[in-house]
Backbone of each chain as ProteinMPNN parsed JSONL, in Angstrom:
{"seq_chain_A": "XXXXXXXXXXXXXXXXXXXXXXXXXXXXXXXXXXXXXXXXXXXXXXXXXXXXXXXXXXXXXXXXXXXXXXXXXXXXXXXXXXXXXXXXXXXXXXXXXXXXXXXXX", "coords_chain_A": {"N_chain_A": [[0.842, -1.199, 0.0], [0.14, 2.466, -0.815], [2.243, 5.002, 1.072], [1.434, 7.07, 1.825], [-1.684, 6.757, 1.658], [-1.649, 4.618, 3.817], [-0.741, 5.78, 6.348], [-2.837, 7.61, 6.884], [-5.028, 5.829, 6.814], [-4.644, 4.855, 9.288], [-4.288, 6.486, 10.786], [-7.246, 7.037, 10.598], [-8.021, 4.772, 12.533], [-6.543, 5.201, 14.402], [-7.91, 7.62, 15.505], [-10.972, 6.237, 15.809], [-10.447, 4.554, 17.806], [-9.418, 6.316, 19.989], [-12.012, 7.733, 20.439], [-13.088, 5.462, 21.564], [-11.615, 5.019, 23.811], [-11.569, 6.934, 25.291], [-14.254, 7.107, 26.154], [-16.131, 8.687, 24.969], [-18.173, 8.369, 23.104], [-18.636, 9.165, 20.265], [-18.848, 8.169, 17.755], [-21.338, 7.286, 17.461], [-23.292, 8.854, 18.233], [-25.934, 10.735, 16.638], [-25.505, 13.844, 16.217], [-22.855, 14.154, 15.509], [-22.646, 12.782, 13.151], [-24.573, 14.369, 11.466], [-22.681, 16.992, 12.066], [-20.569, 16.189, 10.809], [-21.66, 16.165, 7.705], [-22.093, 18.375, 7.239], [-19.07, 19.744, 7.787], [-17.968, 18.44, 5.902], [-18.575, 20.053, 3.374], [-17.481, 22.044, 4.591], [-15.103, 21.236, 4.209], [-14.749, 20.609, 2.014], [-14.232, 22.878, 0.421], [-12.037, 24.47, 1.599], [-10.311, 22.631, 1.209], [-10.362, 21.36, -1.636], [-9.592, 24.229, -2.789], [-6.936, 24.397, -2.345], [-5.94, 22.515, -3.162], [-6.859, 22.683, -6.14], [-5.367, 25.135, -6.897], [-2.915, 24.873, -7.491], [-2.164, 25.037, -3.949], [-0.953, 23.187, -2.307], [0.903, 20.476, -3.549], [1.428, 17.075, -5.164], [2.962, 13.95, -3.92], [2.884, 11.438, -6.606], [3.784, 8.863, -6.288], [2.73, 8.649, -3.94], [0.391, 7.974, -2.827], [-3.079, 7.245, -3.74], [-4.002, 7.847, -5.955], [-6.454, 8.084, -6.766], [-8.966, 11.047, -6.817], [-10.885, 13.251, -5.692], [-12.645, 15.422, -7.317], [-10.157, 17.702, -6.923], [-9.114, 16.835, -5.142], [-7.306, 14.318, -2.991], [-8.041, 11.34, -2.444], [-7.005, 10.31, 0.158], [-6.552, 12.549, 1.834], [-9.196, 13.372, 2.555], [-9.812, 11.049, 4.439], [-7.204, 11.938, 6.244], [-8.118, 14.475, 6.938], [-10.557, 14.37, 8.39], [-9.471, 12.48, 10.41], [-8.007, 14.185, 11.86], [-9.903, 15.765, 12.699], [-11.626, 14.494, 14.031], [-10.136, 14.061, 16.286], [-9.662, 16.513, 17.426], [-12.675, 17.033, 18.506], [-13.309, 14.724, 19.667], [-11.36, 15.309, 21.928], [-12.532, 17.505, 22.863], [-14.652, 17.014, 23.279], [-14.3, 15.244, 25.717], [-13.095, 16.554, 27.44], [-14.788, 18.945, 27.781], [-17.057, 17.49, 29.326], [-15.76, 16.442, 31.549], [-15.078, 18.662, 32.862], [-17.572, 19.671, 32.995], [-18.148, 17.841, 34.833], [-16.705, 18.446, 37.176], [-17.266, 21.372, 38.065], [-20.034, 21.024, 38.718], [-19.561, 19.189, 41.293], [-18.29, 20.731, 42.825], [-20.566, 22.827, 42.924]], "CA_chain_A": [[0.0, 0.0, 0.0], [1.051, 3.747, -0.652], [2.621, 5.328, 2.315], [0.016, 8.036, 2.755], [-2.875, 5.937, 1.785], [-1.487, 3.726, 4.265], [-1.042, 6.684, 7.163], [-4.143, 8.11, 6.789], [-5.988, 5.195, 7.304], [-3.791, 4.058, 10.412], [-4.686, 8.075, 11.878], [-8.353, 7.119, 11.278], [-8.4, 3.963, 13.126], [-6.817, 6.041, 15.998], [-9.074, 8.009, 16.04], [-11.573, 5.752, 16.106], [-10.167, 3.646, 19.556], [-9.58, 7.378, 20.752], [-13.077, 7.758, 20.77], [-14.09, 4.296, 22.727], [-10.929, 4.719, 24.962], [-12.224, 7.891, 26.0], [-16.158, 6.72, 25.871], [-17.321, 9.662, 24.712], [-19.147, 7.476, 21.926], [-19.068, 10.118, 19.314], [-19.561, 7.327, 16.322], [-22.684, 6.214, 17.804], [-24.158, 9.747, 18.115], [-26.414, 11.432, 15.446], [-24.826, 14.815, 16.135], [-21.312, 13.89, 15.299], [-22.611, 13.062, 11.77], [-24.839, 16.004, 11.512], [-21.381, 17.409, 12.22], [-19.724, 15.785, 9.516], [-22.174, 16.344, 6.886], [-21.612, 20.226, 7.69], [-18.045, 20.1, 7.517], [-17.824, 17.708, 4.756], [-18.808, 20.718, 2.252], [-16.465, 23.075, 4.372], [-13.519, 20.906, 3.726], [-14.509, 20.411, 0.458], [-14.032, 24.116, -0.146], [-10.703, 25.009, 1.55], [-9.077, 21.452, 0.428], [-10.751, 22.152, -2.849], [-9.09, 25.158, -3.277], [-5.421, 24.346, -1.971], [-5.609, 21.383, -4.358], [-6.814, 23.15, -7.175], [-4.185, 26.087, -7.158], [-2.561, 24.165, -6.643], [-1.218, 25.226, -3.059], [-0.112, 22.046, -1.882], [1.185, 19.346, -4.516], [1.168, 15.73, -4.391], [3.939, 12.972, -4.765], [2.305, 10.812, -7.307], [4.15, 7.527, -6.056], [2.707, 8.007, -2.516], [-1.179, 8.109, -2.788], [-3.61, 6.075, -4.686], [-3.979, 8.532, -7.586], [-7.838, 8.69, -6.779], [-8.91, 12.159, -6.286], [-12.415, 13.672, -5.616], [-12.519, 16.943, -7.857], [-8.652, 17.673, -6.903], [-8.482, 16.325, -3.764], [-6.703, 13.258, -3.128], [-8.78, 10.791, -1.111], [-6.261, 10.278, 1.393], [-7.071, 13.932, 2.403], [-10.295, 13.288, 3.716], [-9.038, 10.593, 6.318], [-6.225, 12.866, 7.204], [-9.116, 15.481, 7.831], [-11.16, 13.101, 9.379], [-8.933, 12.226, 12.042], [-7.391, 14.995, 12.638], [-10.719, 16.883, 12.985], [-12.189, 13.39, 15.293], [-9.395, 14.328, 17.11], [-10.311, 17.697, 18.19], [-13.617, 16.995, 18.999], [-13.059, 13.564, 21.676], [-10.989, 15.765, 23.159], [-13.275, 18.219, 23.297], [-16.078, 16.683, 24.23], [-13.986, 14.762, 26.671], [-12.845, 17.678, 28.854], [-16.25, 19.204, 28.411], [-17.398, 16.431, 30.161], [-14.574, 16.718, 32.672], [-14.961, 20.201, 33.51], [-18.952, 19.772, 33.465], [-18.753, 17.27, 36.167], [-15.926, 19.258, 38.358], [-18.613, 22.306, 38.242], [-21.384, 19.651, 39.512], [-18.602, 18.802, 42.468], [-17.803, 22.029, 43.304], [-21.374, 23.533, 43.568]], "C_chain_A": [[0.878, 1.251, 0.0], [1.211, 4.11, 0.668], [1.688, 6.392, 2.715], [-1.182, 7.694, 2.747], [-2.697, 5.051, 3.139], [-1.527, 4.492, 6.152], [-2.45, 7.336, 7.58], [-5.5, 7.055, 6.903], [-5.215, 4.421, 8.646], [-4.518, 5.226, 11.519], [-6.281, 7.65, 11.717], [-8.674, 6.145, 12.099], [-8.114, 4.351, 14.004], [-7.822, 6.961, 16.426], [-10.497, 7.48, 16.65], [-11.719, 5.232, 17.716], [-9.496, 5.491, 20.223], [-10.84, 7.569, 21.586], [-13.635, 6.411, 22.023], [-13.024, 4.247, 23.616], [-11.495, 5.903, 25.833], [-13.548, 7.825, 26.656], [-16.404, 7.951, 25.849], [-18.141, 9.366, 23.471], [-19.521, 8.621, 20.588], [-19.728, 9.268, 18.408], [-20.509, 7.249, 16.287], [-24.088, 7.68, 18.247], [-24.892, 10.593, 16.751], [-25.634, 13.248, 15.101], [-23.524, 14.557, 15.598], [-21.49, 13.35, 13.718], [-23.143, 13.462, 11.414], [-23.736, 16.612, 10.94], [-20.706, 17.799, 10.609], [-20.399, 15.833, 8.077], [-21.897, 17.706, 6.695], [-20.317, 20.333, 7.109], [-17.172, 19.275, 6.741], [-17.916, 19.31, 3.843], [-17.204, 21.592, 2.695], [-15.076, 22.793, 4.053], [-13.366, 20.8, 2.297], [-14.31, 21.8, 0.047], [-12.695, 24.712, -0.317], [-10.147, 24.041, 0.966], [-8.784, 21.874, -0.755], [-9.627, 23.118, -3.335], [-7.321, 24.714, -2.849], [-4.836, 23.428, -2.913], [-5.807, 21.843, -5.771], [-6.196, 24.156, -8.194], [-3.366, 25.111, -8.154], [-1.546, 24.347, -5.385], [-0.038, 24.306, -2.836], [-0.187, 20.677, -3.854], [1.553, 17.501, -3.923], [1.999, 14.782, -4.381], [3.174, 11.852, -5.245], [2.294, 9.627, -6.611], [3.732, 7.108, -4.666], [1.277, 8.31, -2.187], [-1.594, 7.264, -3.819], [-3.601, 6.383, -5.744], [-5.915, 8.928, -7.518], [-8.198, 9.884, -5.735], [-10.299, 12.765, -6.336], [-12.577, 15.246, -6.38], [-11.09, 17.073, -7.534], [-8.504, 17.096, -5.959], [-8.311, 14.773, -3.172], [-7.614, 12.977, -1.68], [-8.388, 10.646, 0.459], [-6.744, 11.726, 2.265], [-8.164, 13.897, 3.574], [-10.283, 12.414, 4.671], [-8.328, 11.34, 6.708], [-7.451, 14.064, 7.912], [-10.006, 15.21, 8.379], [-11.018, 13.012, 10.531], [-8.314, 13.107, 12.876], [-8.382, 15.857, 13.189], [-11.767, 16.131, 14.078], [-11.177, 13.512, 16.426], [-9.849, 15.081, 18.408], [-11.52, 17.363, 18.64], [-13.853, 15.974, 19.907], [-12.89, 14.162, 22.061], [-11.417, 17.075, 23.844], [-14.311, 17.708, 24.217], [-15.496, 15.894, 25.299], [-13.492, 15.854, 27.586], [-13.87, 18.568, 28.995], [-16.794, 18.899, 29.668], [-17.034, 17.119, 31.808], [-15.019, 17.756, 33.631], [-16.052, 20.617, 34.092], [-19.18, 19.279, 35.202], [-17.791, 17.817, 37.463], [-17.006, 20.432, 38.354], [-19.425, 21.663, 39.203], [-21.067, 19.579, 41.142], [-18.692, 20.225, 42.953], [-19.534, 22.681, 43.905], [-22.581, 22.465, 44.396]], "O_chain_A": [[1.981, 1.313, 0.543], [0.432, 3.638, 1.496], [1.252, 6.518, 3.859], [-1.932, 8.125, 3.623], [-3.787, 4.73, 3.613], [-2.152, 3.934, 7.054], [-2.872, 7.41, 8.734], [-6.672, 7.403, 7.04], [-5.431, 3.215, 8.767], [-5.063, 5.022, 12.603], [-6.866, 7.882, 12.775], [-9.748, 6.385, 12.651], [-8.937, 4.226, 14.91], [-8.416, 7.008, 17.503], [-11.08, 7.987, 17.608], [-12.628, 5.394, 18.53], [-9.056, 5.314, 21.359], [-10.936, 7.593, 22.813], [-14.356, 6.523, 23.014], [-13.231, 3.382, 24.467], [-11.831, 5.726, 27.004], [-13.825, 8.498, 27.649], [-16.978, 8.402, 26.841], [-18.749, 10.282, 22.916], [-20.649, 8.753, 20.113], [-20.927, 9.407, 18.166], [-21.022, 7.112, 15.177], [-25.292, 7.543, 18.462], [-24.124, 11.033, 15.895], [-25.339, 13.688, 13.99], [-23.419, 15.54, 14.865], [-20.495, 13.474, 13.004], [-22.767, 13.419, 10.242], [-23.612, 16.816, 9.732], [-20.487, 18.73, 9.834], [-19.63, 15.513, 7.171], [-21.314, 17.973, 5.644], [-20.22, 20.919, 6.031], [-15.943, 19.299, 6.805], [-16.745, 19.67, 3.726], [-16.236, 21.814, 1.967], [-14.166, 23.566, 3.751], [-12.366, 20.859, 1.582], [-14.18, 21.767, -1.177], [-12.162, 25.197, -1.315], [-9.365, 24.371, 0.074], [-7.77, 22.441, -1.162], [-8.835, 22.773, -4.212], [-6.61, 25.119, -3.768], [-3.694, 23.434, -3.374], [-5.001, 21.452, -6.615], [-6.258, 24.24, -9.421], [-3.406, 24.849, -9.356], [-0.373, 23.991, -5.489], [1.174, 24.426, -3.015], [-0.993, 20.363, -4.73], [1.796, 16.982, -2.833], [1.765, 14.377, -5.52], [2.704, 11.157, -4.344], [1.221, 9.15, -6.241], [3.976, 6.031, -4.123], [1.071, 8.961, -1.163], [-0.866, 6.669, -4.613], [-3.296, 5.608, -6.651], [-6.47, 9.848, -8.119], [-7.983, 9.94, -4.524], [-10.8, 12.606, -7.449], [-12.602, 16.204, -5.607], [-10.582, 16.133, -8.145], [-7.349, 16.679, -5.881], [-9.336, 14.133, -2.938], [-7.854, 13.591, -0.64], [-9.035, 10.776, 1.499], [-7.294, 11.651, 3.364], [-8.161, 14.175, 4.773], [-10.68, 12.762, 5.783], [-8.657, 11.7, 7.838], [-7.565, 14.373, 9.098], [-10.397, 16.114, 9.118], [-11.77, 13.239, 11.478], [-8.086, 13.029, 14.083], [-8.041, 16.671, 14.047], [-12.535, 16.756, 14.81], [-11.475, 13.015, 17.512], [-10.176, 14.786, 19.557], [-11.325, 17.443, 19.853], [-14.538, 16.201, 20.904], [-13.728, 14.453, 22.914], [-10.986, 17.604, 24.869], [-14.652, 17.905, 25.383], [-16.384, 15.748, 26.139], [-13.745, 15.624, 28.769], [-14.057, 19.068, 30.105], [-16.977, 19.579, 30.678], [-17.585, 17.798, 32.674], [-15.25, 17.683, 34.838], [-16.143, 21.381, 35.053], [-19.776, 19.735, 36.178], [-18.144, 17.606, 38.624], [-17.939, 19.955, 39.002], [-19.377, 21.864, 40.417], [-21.88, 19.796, 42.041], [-19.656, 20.445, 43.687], [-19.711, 22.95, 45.093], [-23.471, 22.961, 45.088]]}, "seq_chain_B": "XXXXXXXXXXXXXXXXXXXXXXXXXXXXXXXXXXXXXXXXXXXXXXXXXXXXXXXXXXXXXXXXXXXXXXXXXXXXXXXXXXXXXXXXXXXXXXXXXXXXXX", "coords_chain_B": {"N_chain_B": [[0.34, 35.152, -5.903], [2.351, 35.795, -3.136], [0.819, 35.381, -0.836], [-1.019, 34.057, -0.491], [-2.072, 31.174, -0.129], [-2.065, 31.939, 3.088], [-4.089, 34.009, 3.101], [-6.199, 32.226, 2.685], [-6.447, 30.794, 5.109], [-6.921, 33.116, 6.506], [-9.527, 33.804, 5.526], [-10.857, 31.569, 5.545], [-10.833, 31.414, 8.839], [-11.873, 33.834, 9.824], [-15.231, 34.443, 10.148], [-15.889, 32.083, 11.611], [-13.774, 32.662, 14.051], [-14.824, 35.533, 14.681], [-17.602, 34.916, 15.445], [-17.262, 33.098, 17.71], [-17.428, 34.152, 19.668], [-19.571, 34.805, 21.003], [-21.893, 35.489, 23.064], [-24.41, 33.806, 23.445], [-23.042, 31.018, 22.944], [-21.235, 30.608, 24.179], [-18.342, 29.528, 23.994], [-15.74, 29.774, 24.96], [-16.099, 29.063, 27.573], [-14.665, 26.847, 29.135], [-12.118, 27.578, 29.197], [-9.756, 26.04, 29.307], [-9.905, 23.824, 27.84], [-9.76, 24.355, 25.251], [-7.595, 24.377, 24.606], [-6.409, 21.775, 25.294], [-7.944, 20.464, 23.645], [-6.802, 21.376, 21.09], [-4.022, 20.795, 21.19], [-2.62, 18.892, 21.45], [-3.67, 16.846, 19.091], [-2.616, 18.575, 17.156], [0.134, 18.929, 17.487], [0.917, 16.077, 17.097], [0.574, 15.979, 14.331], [1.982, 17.41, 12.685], [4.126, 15.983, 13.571], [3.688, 14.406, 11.73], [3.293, 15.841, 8.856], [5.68, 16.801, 9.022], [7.209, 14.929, 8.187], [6.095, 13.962, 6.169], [6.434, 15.447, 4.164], [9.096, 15.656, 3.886], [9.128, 13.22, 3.107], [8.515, 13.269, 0.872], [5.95, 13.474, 0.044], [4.03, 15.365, -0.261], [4.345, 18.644, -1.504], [5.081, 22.003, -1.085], [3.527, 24.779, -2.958], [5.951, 27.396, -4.181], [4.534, 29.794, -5.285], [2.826, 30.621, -3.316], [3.587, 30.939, -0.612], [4.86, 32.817, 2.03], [7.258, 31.556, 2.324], [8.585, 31.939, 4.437], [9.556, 29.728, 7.062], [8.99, 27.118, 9.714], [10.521, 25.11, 11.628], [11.244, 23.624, 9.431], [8.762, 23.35, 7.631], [6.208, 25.116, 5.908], [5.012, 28.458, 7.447], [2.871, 28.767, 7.077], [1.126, 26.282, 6.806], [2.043, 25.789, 9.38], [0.13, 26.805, 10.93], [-2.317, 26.287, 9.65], [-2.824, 23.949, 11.339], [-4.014, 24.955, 13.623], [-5.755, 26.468, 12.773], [-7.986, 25.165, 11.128], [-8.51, 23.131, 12.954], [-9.806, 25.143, 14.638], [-11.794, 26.224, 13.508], [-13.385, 23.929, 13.003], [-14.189, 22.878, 15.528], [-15.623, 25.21, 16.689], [-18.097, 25.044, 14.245], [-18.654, 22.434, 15.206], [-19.88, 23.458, 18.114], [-21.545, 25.097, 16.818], [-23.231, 23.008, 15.74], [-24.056, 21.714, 17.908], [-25.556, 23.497, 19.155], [-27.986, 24.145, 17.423], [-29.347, 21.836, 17.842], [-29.873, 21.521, 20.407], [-31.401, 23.634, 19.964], [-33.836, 22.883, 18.508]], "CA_chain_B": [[1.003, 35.848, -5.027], [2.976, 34.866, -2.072], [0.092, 35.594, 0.338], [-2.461, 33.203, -0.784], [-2.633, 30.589, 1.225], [-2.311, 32.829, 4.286], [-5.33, 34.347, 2.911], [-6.86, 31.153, 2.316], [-6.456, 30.55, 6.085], [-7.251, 34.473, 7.092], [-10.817, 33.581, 4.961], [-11.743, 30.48, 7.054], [-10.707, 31.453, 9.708], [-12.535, 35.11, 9.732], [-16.113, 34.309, 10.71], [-15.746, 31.291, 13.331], [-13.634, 33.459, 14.811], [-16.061, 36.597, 15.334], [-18.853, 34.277, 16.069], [-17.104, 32.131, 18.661], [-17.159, 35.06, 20.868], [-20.774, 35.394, 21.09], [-22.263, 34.603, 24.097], [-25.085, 32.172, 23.905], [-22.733, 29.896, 22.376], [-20.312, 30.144, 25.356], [-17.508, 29.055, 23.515], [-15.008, 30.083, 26.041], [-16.74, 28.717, 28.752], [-13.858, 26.53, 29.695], [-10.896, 27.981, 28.149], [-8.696, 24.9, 28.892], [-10.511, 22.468, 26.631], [-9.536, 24.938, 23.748], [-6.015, 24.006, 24.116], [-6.549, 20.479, 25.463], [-9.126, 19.791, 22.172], [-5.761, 21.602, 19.816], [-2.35, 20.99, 21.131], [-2.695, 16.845, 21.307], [-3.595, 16.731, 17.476], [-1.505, 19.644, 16.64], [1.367, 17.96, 17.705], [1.092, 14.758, 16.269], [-0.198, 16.247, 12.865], [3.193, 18.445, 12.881], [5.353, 15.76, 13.062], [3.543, 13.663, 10.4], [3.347, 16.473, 8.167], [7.562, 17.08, 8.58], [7.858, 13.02, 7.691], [5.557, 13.63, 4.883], [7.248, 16.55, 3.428], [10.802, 15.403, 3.706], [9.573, 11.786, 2.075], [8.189, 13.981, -0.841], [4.144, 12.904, 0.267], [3.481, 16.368, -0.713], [4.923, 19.767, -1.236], [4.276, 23.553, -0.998], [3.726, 25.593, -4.274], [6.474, 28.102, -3.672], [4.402, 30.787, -5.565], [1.634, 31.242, -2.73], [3.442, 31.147, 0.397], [5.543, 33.756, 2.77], [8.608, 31.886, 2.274], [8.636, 31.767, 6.606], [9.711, 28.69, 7.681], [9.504, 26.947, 11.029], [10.534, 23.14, 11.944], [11.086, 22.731, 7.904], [7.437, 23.605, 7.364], [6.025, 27.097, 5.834], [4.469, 29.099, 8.461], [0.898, 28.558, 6.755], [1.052, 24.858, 7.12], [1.502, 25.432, 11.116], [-1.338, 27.776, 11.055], [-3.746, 25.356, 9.562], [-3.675, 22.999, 11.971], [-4.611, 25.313, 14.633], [-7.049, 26.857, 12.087], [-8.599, 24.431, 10.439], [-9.133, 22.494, 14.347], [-10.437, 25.601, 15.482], [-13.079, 26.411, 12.907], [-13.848, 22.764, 13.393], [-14.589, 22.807, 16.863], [-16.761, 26.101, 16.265], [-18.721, 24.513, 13.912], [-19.421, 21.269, 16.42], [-20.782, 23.841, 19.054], [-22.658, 25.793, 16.514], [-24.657, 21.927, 15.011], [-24.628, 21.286, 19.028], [-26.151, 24.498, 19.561], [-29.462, 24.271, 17.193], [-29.424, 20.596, 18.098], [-30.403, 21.713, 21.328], [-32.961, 24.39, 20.25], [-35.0, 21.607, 18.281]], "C_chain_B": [[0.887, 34.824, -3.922], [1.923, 34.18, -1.085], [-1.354, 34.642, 0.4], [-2.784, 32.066, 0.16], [-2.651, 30.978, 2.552], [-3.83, 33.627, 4.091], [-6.321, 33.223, 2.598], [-7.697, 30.688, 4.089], [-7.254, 31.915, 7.157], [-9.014, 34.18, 6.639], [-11.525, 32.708, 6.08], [-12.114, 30.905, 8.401], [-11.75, 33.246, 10.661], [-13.928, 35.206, 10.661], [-16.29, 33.365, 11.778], [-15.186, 32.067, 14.353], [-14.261, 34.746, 15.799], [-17.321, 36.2, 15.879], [-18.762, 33.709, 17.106], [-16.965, 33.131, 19.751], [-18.604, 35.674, 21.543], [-21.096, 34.822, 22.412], [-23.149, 33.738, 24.517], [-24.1, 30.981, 23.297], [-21.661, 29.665, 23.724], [-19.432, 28.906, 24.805], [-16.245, 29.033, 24.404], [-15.43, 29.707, 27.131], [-15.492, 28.042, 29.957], [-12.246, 26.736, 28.843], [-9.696, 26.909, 28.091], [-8.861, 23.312, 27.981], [-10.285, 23.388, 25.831], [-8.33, 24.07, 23.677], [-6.195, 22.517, 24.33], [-6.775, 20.071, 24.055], [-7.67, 20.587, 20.957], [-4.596, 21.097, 20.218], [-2.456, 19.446, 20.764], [-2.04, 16.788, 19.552], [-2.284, 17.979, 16.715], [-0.307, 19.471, 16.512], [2.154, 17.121, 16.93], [0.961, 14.902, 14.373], [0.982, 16.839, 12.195], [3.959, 17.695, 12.564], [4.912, 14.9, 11.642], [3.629, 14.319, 9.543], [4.882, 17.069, 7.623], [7.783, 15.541, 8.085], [7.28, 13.398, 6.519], [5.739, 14.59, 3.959], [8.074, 16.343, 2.955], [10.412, 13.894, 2.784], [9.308, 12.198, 0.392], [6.514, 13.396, -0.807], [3.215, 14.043, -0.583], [4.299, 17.724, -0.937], [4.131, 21.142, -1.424], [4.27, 24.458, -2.484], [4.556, 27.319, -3.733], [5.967, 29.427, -4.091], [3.111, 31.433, -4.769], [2.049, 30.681, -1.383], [4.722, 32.19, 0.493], [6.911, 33.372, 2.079], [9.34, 31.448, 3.965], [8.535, 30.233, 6.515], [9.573, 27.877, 9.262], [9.032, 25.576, 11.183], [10.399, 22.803, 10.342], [9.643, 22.905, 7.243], [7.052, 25.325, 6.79], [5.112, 27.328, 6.977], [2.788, 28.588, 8.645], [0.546, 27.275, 7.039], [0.813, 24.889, 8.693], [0.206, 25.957, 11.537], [-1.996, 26.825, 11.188], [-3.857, 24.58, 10.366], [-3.66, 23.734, 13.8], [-6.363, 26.202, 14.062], [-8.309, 26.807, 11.634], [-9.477, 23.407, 12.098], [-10.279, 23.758, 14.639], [-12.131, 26.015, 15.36], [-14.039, 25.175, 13.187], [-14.728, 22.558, 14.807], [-15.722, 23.638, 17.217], [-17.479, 25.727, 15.888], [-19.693, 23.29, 14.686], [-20.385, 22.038, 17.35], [-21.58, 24.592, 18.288], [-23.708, 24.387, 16.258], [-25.115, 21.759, 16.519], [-25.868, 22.353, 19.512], [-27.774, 24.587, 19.021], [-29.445, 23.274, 17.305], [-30.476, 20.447, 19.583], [-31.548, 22.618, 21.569], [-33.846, 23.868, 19.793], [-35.11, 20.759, 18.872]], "O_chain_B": [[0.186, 33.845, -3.666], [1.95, 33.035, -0.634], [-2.339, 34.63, 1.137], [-3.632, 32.092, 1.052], [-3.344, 30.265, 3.278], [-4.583, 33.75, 5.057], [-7.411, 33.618, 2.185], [-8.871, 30.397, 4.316], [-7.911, 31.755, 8.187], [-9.799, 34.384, 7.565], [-12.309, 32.936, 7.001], [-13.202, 30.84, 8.974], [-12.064, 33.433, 11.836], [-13.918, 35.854, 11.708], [-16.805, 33.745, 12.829], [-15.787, 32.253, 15.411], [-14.233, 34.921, 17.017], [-18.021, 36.901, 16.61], [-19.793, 33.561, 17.761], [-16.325, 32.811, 20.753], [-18.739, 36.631, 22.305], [-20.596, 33.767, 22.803], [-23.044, 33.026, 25.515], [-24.655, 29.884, 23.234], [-21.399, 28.536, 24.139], [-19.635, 27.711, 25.021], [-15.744, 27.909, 24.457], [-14.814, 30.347, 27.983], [-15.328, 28.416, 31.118], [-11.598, 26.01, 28.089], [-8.872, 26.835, 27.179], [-8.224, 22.298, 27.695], [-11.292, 23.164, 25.158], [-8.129, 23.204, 22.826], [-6.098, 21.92, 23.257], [-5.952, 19.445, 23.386], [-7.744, 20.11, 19.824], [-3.919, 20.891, 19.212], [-2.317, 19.061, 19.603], [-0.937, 16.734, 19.009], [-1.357, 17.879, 15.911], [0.335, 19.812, 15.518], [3.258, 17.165, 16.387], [1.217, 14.082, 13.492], [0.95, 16.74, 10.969], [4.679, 17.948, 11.598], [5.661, 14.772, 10.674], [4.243, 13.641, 8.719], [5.231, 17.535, 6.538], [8.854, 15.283, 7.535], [8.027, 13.163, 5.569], [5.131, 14.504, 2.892], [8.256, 16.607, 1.767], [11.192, 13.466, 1.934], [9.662, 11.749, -0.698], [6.049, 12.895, -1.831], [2.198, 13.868, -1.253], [5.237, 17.675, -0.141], [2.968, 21.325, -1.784], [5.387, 24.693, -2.946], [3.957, 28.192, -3.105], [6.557, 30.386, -3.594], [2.456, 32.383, -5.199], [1.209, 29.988, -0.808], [5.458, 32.452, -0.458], [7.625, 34.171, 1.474], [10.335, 30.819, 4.326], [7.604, 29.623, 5.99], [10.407, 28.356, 10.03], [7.944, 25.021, 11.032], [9.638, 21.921, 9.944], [9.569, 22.443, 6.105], [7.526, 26.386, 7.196], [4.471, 26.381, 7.433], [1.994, 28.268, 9.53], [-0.534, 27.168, 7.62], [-0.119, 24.339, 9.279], [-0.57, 25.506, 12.38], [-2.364, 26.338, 12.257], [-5.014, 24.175, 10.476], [-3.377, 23.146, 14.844], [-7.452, 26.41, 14.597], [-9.261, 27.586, 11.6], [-10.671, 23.134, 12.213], [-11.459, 23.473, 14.842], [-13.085, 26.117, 16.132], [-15.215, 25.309, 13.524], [-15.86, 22.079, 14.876], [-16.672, 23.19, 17.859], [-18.343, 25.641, 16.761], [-20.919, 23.202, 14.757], [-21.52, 21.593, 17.52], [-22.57, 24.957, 18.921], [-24.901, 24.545, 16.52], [-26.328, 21.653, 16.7], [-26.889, 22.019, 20.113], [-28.687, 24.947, 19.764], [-29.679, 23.106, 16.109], [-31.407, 19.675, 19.81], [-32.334, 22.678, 22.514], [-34.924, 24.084, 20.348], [-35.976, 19.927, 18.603]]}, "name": "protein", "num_of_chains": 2, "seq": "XXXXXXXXXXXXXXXXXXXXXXXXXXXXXXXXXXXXXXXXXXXXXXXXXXXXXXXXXXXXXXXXXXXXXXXXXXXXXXXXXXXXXXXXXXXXXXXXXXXXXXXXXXXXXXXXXXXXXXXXXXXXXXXXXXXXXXXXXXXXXXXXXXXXXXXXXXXXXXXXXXXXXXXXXXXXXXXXXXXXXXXXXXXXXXXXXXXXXXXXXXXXXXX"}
């Protein structure tokens, strides 16, 4: 497998066991793909555009070669996980912070 | 021009920004889940992005950035992934937000 096809789906499976090590069960909520329906278009805009400049360029020999309008599939796992990222660990110190509040008063 | 993807990033980044300051959304509420919910990924995204530079995964079109370097990376690259998280995260509390008024 290519090396960034091959990254990019390694970063979403962490993400994934992020999510159930944490239990904040994002997968399994309707909001969280709400979410991602939302910021499906907005990635498709800036990617879109960085790929279509073309800001960023691609090394041929290290992706699949399949590309959604310019943007190399790999992309959208990398923005995937990096953007399931942010939000466990959001909603996990939410959490956190909710139930120290709770404690406190 | 140089400045384009900095303006690419100045665009996105424009309105989450002025909105996340509003106060029914109480975005700031706990100001240490901002950084918690960015530095982690930010991190890790940083160094994959210097591995995947230097293997040749991808590169920068030298006619739409600064030129500014830092850690082998152009400037705009570090941006985005505090940029691109942050709008992100905005977005989550705005779907959470009418989620909760229906």
């Amino acid at each position: 497998m290519k090396e960034y096809t091959l990254l990019s789906i390694v970063s979403v499976l962490l993400a994934i066991a992020l999510d159930f090590a944490l239990k904040t069960k994002l997968f399994f909520s309707k909001k969280f793909w709400i979410f991602w329906a939302v910021m499906f278009v907005l990635i498709f805009i800036v990617n879109g555009y960085l790929t279509w400049r073309p800001i960023v360029i691609y090394g041929e020999s290290f992706y699949s070669g399949i590309r959604i309008f310019t943007i190399p599939v790999e992309d959208f796992l990398f923005g995937f996980s990096l953007i399931t990222f942010n939000i466990t660990l959001w909603e996990y110190f939410t959490n956190k912070m909710k139930e120290k509040e709770h404690i406190v008063n | 021009m140089k400045a384009e993807y900095f303006f690419v990033l100045v665009i996105a980044f424009a309105v989450p920004f002025i909105k996340s300051l509003s106060r029914e959304l109480d975005f700031y509420k706990y100001p240490l889940r901002l950084f918690f919910a960015l530095a982690p990924p930010f991190a890790v995204f940083i160094i994959w992005d210097v591995f995947a530079a230097s293997r040749g995964h991808w590169s920068f079109n030298e006619k739409y950035i600064s030129g500014l370097k830092v850690i082998s990376l152009p400037v705009e690259e570090i941006l985005f992934f505090l940029v691109i998280p942050f709008c992100a995260l905005f977005t989550w509390e705005v779907v959470k937000y009418f989620m909760r008024k229906n």
